[in-house]
N, C-alpha and C positions, 0 to 999 in steps of 0.2 A: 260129400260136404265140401264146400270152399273154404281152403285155407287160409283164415281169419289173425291177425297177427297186431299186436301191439308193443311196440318198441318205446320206449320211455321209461320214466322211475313210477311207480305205484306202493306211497308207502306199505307195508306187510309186515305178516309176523307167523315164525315157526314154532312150532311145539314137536318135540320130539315123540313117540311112539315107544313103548316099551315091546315085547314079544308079544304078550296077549292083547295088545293094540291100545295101551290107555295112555294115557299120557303121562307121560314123568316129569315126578316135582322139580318145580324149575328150572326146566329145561326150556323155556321160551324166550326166543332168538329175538330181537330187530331186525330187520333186513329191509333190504326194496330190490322188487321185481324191476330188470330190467329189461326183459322181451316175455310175452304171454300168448301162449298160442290153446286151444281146446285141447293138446297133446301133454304140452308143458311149461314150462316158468322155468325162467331162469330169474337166480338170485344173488345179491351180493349180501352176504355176512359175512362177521367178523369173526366167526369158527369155520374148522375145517369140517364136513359131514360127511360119515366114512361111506361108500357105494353099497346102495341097499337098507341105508336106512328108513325106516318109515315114519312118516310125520304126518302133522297137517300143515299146510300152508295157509296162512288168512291173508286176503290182500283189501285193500282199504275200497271200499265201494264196489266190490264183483262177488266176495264171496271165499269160504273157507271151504280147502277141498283134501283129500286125501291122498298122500302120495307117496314118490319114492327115491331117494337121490338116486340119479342113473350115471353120474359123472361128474368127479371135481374144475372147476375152471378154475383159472385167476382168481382172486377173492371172493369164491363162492361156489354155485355148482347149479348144477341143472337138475329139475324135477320132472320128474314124470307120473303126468296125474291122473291117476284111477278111476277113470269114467267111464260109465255105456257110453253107447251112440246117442242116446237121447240126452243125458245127462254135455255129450260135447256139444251138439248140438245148440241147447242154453246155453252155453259158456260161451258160445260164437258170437250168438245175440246178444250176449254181454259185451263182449269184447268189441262187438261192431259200434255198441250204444256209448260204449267209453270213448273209442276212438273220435266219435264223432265231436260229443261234447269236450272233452279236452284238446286236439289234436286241430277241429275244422271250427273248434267255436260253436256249434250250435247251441241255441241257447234253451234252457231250462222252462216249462213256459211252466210253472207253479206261481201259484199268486204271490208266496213269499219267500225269497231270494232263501238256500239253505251255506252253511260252513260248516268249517272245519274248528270245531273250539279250541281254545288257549291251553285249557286244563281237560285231558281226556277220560281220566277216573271219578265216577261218583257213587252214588248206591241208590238202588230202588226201594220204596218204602212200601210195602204190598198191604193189604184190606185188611189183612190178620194183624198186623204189626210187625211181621217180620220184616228184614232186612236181608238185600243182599248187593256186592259189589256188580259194578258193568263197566262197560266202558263205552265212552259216547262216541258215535261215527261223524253223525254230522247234527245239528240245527236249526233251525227257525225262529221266526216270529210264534210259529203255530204247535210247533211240535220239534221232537226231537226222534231220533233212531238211535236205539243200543246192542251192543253185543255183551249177550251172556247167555247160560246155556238154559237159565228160564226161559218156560213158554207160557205166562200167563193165557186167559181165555179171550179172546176178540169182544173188548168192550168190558172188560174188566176194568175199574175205577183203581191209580193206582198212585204215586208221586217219585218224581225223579230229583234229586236234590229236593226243591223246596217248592217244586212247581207241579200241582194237582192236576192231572186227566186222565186220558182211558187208551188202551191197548187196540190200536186200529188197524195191526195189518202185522204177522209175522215174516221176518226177515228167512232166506234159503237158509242161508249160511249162518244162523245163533242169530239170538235176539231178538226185536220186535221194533213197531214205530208206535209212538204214545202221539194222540192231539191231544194240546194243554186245552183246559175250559175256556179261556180264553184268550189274545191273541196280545203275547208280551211285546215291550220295548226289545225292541233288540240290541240298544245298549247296557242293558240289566238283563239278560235274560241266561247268559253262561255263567254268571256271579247267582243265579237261582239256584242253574244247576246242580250247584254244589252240595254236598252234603252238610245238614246243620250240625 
């Protein structure tokens, strides 16, 4: 495989691992990847992580993945991340498809432009009535993307903050993409998102 590399900031976020591999309560870092390769990520946070710890790493638009601190740096440390060959593989293609779009400009060719919202916390309101927290990736006019460790069903009718549609495509890495019924103001449409 060709050694695929992106150098820049990717905002991210760690969750620390316990022994039997679960996650511990509030142990989730901020950080931003400064270099990403299908091997590993480098990061900068604002704790020290001892060598050999295991975690996940989430990074903003590629994906949550499974790893290992292999080494302290300067304000942060380097991961190294737990993947087949197939699984690096994907990650290359991600990393080729990031670089291109942030790095050369290519542009997005979706009919409606997507961002990064203001406010990234709201809650899913599911068919039963239950409720649960997410967090929003990016955007639209037409739809939105969340991470949460729900996987509702494809085409499942559901609401994100305050805005009604259905479950069109599951995310690798947590979460899913909702299309809203139909197609918001996009300067009212993060102010929907909210929870009422």
């Amino acid at each position: 495989m060709e050694q695929v590399r992106f150098i820049g900031g990717i905002a991210s976020r760690i969750t620390l691992l316990d022994e039997a591999g679960r996650p511990v309560s509030n142990s989730t870092l901020s950080c931003w990847a400064r270099s990403l390769t299908p091997a590993q990520v480098v990061v900068s946070c604002g704790k020290r992580l001892p060598r050999g710890r295991n975690l996940v790493v989430q990074l903003a638009e590629i994906g949550g993945f499974l790893g290992q601190v292999d080494r302290a740096i300067d304000g942060g440390c380097v991961i190294r991340l737990h993947l087949d060959e197939a699984a690096q593989v994907k990650l290359a293609a991600k990393i080729n498809w990031y670089c291109k779009r942030v790095l050369h400009g290519v542009p997005d060719h979706r009919s409606y432009k997507r961002w990064k919202p203001a406010s990234r916390q709201t809650a899913v309101l599911m068919a039963d009535g239950s409720t649960a927290d997410c967090t929003l990736i990016d955007v639209s006019a037409t739809g939105v993307a969340v991470s949460t460790p729900l996987r509702p069903s494809i085409g499942l009718p559901l609401a994100v903050g305050q805005l009604v549609g259905k479950v069109v495509r599951h995310l690798d890495d947590g979460g899913f993409a909702v299309q809203f019924l139909s197609v918001q103001d996009e300067s009212a449409v993060e102010e929907l998102l909210q929870p009422l």
